[in-house]
VOZAGU-859520 format. One record per residue (C-alpha): residue in three letters; x, y, z. Coordinates in pm, 1 decimal. Example, Ala and Ser with C-alpha at 12.3 -4.5 7.8 and 13.67 -1.06 7.14 Angstrom:
<zavexs>
<zavex rest="ALA" u="1230.0" v="-450.0" w="780.0"/>
<zavex rest="SER" u="1367.0" v="-106.0" w="714.0"/>
</zavexs>
This chain:
<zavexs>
<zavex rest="UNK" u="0.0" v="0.0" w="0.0"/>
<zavex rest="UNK" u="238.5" v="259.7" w="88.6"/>
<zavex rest="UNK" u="457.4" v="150.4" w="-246.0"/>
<zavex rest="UNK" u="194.4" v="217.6" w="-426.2"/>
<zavex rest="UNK" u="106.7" v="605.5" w="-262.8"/>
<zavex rest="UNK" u="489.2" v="684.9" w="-364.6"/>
<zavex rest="UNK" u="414.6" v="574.8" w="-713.5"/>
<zavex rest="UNK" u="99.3" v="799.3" w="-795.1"/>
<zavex rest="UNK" u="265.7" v="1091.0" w="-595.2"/>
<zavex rest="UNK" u="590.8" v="1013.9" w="-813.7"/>
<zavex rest="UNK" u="296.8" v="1069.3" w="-1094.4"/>
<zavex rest="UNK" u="172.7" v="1337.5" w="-1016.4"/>
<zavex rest="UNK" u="487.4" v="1569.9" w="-926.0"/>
<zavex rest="UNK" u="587.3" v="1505.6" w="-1299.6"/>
<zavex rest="UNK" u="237.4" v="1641.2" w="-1416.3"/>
<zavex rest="UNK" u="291.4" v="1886.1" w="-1237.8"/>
<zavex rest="UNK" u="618.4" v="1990.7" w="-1366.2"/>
<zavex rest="UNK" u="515.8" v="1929.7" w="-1740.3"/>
<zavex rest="UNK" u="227.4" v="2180.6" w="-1662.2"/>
<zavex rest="UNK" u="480.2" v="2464.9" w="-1550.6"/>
<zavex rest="UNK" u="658.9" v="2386.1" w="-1843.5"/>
<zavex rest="UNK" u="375.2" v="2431.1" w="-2061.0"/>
<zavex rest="UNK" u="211.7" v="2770.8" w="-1945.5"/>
<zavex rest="UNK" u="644.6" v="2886.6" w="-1998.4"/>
<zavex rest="UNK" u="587.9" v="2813.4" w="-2315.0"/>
<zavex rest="UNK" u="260.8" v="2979.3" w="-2374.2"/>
<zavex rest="UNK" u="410.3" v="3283.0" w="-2225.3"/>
<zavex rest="UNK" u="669.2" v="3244.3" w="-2444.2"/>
<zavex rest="UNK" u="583.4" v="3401.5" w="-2833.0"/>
<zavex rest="UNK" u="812.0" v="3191.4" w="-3010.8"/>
<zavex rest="UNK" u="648.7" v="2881.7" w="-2954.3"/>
<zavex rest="UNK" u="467.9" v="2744.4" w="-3210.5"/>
<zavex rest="UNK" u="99.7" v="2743.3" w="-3057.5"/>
<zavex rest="UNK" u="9.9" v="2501.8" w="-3337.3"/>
<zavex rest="UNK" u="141.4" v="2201.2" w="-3176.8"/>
<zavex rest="UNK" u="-96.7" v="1943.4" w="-2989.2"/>
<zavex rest="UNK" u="44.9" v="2027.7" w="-2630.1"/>
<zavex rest="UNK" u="-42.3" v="2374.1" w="-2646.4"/>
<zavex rest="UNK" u="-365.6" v="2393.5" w="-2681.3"/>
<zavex rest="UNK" u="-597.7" v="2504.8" w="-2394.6"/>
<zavex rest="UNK" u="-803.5" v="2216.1" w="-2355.0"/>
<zavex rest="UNK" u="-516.3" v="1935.7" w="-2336.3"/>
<zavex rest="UNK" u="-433.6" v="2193.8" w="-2028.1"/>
<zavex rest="UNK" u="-752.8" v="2172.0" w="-1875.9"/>
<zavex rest="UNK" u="-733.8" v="1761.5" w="-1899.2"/>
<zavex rest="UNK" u="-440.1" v="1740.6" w="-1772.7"/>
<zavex rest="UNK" u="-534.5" v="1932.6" w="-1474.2"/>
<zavex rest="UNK" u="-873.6" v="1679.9" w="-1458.9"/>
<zavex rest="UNK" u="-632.8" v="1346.8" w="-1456.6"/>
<zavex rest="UNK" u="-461.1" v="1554.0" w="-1145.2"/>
<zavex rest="UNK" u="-731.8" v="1607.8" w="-955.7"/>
<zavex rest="UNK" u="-873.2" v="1192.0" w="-992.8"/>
<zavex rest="UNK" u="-545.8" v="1104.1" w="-871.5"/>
<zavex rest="UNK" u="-537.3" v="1255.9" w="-580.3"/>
<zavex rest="UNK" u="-874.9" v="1161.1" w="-455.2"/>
<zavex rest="UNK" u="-781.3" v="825.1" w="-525.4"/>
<zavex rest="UNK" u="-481.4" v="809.2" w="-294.2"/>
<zavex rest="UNK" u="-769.9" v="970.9" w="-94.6"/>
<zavex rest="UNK" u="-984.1" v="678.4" w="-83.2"/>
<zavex rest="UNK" u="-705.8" v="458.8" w="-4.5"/>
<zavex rest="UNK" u="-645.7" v="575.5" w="308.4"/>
<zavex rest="UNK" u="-935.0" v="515.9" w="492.9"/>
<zavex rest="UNK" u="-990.6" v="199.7" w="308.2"/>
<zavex rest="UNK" u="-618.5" v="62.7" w="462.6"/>
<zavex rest="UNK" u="-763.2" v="224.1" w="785.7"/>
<zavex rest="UNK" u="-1090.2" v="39.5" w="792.2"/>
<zavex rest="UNK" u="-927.9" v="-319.6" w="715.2"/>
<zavex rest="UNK" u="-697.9" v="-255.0" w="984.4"/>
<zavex rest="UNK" u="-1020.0" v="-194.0" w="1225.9"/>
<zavex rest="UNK" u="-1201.2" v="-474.6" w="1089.7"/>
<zavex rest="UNK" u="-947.2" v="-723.4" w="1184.2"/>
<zavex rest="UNK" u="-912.8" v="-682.2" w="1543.2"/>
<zavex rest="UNK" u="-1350.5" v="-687.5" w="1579.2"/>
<zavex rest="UNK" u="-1277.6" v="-1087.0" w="1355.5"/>
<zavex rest="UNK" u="-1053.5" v="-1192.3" w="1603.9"/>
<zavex rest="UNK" u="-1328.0" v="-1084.1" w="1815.1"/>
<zavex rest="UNK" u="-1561.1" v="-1264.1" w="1671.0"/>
<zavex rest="UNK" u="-1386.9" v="-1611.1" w="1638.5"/>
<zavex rest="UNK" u="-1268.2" v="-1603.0" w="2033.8"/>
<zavex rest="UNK" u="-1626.4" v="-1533.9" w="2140.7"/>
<zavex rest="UNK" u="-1736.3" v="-1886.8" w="1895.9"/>
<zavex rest="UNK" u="-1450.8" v="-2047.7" w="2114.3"/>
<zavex rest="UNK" u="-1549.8" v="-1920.0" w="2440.4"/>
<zavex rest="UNK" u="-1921.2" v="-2066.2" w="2340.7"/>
<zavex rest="UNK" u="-1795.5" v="-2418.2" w="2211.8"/>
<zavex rest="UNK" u="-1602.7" v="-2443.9" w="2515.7"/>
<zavex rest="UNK" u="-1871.5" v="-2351.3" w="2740.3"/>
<zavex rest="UNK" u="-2113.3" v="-2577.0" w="2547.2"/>
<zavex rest="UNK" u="-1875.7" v="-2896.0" w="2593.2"/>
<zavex rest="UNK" u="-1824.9" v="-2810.5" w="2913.7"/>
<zavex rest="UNK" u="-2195.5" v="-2829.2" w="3010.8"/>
<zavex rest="UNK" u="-2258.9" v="-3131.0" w="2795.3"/>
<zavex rest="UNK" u="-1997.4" v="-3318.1" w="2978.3"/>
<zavex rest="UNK" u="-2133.9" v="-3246.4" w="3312.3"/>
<zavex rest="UNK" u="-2460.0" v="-3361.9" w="3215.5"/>
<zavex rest="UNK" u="-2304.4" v="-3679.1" w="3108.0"/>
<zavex rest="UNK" u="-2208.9" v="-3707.0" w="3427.1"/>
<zavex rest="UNK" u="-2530.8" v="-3647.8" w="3618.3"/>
<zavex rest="UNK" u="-2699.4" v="-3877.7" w="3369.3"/>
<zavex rest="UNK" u="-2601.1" v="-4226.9" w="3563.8"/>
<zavex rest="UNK" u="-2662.1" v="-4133.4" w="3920.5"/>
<zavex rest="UNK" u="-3007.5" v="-4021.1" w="3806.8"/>
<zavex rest="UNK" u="-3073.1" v="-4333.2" w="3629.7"/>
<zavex rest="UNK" u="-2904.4" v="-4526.9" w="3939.7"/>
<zavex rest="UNK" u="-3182.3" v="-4398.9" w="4156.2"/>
<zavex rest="UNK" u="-3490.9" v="-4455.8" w="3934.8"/>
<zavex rest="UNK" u="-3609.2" v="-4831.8" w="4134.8"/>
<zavex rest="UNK" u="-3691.5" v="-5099.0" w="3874.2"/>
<zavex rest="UNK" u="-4020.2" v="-5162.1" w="4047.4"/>
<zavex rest="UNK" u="-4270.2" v="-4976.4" w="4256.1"/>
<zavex rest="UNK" u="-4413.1" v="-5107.4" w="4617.1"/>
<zavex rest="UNK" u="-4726.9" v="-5193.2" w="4568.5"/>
<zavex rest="UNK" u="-4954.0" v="-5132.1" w="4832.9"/>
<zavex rest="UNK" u="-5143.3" v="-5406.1" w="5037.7"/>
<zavex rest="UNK" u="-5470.0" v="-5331.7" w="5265.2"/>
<zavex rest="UNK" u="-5444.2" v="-5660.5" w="5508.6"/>
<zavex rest="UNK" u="-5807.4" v="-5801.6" w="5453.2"/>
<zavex rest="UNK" u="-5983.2" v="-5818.3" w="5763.9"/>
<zavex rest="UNK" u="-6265.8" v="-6080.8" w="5616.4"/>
<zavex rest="UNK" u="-6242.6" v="-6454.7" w="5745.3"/>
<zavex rest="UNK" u="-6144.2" v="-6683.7" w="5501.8"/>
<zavex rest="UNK" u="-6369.7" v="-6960.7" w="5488.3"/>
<zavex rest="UNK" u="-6243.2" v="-7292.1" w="5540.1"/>
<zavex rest="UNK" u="-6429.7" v="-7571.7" w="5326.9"/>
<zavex rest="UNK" u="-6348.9" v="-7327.3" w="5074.7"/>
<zavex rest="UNK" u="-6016.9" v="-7281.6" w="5115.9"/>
<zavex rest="UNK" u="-5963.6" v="-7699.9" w="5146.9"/>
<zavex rest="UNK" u="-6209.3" v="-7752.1" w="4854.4"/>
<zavex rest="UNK" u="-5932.0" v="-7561.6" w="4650.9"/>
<zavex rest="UNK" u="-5634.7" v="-7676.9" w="4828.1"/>
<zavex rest="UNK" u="-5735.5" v="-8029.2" w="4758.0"/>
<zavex rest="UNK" u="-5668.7" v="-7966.4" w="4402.5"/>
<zavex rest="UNK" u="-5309.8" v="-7858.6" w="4431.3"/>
<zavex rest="UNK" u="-4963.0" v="-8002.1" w="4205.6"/>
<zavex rest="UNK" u="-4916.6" v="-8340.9" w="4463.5"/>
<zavex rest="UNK" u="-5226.9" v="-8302.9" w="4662.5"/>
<zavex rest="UNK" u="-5223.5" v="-8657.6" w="4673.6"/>
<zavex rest="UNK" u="-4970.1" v="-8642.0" w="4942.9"/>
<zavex rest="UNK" u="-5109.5" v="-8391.7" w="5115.4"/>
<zavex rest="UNK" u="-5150.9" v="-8483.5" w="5532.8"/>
<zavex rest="UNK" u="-5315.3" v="-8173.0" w="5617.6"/>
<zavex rest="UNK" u="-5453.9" v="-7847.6" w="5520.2"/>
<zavex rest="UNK" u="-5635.0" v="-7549.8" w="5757.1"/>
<zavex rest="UNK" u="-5646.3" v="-7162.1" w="5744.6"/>
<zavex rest="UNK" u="-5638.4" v="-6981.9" w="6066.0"/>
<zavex rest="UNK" u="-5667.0" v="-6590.5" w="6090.7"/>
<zavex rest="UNK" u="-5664.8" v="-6572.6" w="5695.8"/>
<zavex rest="UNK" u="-5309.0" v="-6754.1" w="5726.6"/>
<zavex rest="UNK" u="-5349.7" v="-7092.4" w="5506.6"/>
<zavex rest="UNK" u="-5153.1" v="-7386.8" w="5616.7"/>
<zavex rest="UNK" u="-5067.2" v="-7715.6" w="5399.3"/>
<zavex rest="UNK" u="-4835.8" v="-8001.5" w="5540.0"/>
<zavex rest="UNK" u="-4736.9" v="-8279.5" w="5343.3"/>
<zavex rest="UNK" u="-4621.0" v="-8627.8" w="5469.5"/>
<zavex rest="UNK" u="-4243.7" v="-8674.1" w="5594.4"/>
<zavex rest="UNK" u="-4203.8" v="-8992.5" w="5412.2"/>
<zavex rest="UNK" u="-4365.7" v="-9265.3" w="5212.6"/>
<zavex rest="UNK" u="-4437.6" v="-9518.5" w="5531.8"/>
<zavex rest="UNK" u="-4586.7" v="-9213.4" w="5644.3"/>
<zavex rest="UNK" u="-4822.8" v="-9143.5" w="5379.3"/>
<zavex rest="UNK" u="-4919.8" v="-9531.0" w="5347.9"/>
<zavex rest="UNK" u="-5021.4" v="-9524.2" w="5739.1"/>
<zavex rest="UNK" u="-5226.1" v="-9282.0" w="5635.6"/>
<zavex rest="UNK" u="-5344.4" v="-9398.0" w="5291.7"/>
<zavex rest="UNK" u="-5363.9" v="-9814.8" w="5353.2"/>
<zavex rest="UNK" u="-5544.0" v="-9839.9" w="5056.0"/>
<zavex rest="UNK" u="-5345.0" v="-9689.7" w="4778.0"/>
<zavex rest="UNK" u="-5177.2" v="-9855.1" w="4531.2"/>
<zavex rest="UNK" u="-4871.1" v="-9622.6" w="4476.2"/>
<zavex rest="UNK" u="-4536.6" v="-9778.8" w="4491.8"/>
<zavex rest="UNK" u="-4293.7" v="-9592.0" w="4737.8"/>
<zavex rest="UNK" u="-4015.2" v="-9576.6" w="4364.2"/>
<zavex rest="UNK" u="-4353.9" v="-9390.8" w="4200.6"/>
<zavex rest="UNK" u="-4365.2" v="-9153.0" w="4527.3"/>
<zavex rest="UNK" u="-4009.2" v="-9083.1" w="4513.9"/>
<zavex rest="UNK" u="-3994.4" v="-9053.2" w="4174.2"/>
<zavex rest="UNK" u="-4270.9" v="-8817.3" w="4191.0"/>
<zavex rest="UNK" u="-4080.4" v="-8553.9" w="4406.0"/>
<zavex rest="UNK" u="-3772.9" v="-8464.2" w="4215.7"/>
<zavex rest="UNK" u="-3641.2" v="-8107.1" w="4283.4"/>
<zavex rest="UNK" u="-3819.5" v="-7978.9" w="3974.2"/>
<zavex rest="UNK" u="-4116.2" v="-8088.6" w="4102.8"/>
<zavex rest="UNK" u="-4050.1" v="-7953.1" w="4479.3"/>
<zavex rest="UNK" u="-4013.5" v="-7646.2" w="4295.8"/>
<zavex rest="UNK" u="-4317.8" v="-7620.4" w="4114.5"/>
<zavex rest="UNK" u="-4536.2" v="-7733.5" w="4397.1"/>
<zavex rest="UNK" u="-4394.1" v="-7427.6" w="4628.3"/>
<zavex rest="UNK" u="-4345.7" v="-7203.7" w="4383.7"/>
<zavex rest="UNK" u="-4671.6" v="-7219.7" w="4144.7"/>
<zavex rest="UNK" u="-4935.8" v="-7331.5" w="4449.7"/>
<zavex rest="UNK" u="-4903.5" v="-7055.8" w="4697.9"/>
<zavex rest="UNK" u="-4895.7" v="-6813.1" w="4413.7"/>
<zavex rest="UNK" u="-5222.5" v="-6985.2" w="4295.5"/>
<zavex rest="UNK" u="-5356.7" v="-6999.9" w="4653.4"/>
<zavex rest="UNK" u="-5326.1" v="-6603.8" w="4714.6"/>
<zavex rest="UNK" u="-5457.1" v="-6532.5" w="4349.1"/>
<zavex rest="UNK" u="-5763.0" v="-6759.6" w="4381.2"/>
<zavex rest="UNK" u="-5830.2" v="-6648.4" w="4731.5"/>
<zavex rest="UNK" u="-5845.8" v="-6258.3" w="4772.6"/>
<zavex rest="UNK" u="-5884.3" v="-6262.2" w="5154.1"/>
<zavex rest="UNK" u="-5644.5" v="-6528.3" w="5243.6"/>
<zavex rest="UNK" u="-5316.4" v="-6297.0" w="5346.3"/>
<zavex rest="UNK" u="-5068.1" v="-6533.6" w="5399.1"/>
<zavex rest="UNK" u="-4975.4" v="-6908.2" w="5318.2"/>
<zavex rest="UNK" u="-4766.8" v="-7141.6" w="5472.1"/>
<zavex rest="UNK" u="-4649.8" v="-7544.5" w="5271.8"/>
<zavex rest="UNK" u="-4389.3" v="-7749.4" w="5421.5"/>
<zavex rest="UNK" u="-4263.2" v="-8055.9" w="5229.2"/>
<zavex rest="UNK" u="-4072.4" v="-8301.8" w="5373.8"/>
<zavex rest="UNK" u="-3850.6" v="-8500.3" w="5144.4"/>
<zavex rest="UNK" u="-3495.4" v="-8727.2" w="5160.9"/>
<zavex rest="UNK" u="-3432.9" v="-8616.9" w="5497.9"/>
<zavex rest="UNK" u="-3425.4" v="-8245.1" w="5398.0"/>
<zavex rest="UNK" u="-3708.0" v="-7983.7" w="5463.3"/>
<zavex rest="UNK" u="-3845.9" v="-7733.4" w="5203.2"/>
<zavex rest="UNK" u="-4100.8" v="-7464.2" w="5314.6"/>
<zavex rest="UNK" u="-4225.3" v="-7129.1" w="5196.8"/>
<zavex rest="UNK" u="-4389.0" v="-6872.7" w="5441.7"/>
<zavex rest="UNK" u="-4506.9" v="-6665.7" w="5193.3"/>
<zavex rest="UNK" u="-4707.4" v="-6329.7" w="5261.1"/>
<zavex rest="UNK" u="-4906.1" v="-6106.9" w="4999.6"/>
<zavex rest="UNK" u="-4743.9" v="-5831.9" w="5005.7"/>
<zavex rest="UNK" u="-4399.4" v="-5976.4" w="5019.6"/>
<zavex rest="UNK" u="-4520.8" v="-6182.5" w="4689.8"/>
<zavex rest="UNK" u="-4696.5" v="-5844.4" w="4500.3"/>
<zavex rest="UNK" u="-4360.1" v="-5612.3" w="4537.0"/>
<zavex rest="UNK" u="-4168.6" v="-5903.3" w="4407.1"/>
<zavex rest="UNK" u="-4360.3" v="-5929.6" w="4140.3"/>
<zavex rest="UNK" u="-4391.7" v="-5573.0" w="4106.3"/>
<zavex rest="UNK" u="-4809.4" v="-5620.8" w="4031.3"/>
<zavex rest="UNK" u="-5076.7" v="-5768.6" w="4222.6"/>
<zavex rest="UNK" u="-5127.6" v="-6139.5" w="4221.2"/>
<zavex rest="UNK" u="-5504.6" v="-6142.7" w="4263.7"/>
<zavex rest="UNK" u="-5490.5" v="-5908.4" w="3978.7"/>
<zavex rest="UNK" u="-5479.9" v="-6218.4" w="3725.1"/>
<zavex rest="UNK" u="-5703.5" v="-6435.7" w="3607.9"/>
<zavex rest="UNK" u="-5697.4" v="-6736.5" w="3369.0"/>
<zavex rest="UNK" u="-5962.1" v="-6632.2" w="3161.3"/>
<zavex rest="UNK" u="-5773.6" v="-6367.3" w="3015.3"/>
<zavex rest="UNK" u="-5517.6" v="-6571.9" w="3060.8"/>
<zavex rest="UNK" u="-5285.3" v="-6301.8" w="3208.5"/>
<zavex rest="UNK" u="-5259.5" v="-6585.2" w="3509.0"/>
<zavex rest="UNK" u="-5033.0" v="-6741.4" w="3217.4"/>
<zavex rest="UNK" u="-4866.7" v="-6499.9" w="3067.5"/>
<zavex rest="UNK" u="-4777.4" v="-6295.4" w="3389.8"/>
<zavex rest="UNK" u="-4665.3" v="-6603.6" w="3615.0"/>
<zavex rest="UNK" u="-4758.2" v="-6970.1" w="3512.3"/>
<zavex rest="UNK" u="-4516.5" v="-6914.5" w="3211.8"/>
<zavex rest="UNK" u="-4294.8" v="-6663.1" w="3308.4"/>
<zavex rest="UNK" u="-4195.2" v="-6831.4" w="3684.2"/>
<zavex rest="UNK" u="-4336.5" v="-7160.8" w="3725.4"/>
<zavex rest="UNK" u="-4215.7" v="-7324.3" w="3411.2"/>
<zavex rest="UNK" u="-3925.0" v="-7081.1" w="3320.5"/>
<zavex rest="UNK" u="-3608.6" v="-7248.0" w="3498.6"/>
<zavex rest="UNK" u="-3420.4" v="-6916.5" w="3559.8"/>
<zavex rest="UNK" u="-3715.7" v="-6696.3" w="3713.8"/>
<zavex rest="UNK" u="-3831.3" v="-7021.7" w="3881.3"/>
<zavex rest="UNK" u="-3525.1" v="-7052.6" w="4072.6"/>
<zavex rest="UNK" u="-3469.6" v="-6711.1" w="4177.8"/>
<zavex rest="UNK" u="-3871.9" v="-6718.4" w="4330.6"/>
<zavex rest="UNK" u="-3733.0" v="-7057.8" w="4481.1"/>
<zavex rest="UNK" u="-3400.3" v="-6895.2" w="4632.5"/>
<zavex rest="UNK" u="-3573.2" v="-6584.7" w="4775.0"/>
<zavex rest="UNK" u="-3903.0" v="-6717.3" w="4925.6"/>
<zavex rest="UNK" u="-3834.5" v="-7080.1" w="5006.6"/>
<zavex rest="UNK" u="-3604.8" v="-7251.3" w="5317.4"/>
<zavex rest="UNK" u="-3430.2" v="-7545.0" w="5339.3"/>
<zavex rest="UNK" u="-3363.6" v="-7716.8" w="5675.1"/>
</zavexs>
């Protein structure tokens, strides 16, 4: 820029001097007025290329001036866009981090709320289901006391012949009969069954004797409902949500079967 201000005033001081050389020679009467460079008017254009000359170094001036402002309010500019990414990654990544231990604290299932039912269960009613149970046939004894149901199966096969002289199964079929499968299904599936089928009954008890070990379940409503995380008397097998919600799902599912087995169920 300032190379190029030297040039045009270089210009313009040699227009300049060829002007004051030209009005000598108009003063002067020996020159020949005829020629081109004499004449008035190449005078007057001369003096008009002059005058657009300098207002153009003019105009450069400012122009210089006002890129030189310009550059400082870019650099501006661009730091505030930094100062804003930074800010915006900053606040992203602490969200991140809130995220989990929001998440951690959300519980997988709600309590469900139990009202204790104050209304006596009846008992023919609760032995005319109870009779109807997964091994019934071994069953020594059944009662519900204070909306508590109780069911008690025989110790051992002598003990269930005593008591059944007349029946024809072999003590291999009755041991047969309760493998650990079965032990399972019979404690798991039947007191869910009992509480669904029998509103008011609050709590059940089955013990089951079998190859010297003891396997009971003491097994509450409202202990069974949050573990579930939905009310057992909820179901019903017409709509056959009692199969889809728990026959399938925990009596015949090995893995969810087991886990209802571990947390509800003692051996001894």
């Amino acid at each position: 820029m300032v190379g190029r201000e030297k040039r045009k005033s270089k210009q313009g001081t040699a227009i300049l001097s060829y002007i004051k050389k030209g009005a000598k020679c108009m003063s002067n009467p020996q020159i020949d007025t005829k020629k081109w460079y004499n004449k008035w008017w190449v005078l007057l254009i001369i003096l008009f290329i002059v005058a657009m000359l300098s207002n153009a170094v003019k105009k450069d001036e400012p122009t210089a001036t006002q890129q030189s402002q310009s550059e400082p309010k870019q650099d501006a500019k661009e730091e505030s866009k930094e100062v804003v990414k930074q800010e915006s990654k900053k606040t992203s990544k602490e969200e991140a981090k809130k995220t989990p231990v929001e998440a951690e604290a959300i519980p997988q299932k709600e309590e469900v709320k139990e009202t204790v039912s104050t209304k006596s269960v009846d008992q023919t009613a609760f032995k005319q289901y109870a009779s109807n149970i997964k091994g019934s046939t071994f069953v020594e004894s059944m009662s519900v006391k204070d909306n508590k149901g109780s069911i008690d199966f025989y110790g051992t096969y002598s003990e269930y012949k005593k008591g059944n002289p007349s029946s024809l199964i072999k003590k291999e079929e009755y041991e047969d009969y309760f493998s650990t499968k079965d032990i399972q299904k019979i404690l798991v599936g039947e007191s869910a069954r009992l509480l669904r089928q029998i509103p008011d009954l609050n709590a059940i008890s089955i013990v089951l004797p079998f190859d010297g070990k003891t396997y009971s379940i003491d097994l509450d409503r409202s202990s069974l409902n949050n573990f579930l995380g939905y009310k057992i008397e909820s179901l019903s097998t017409e709509d056959r949500t009692w199969n889809d919600k728990f026959s399938d799902p925990y009596i015949y599912d090995n893995s969810n079967r087991q886990r209802f087995f571990d947390t509800f169920v003692k051996i001894n």
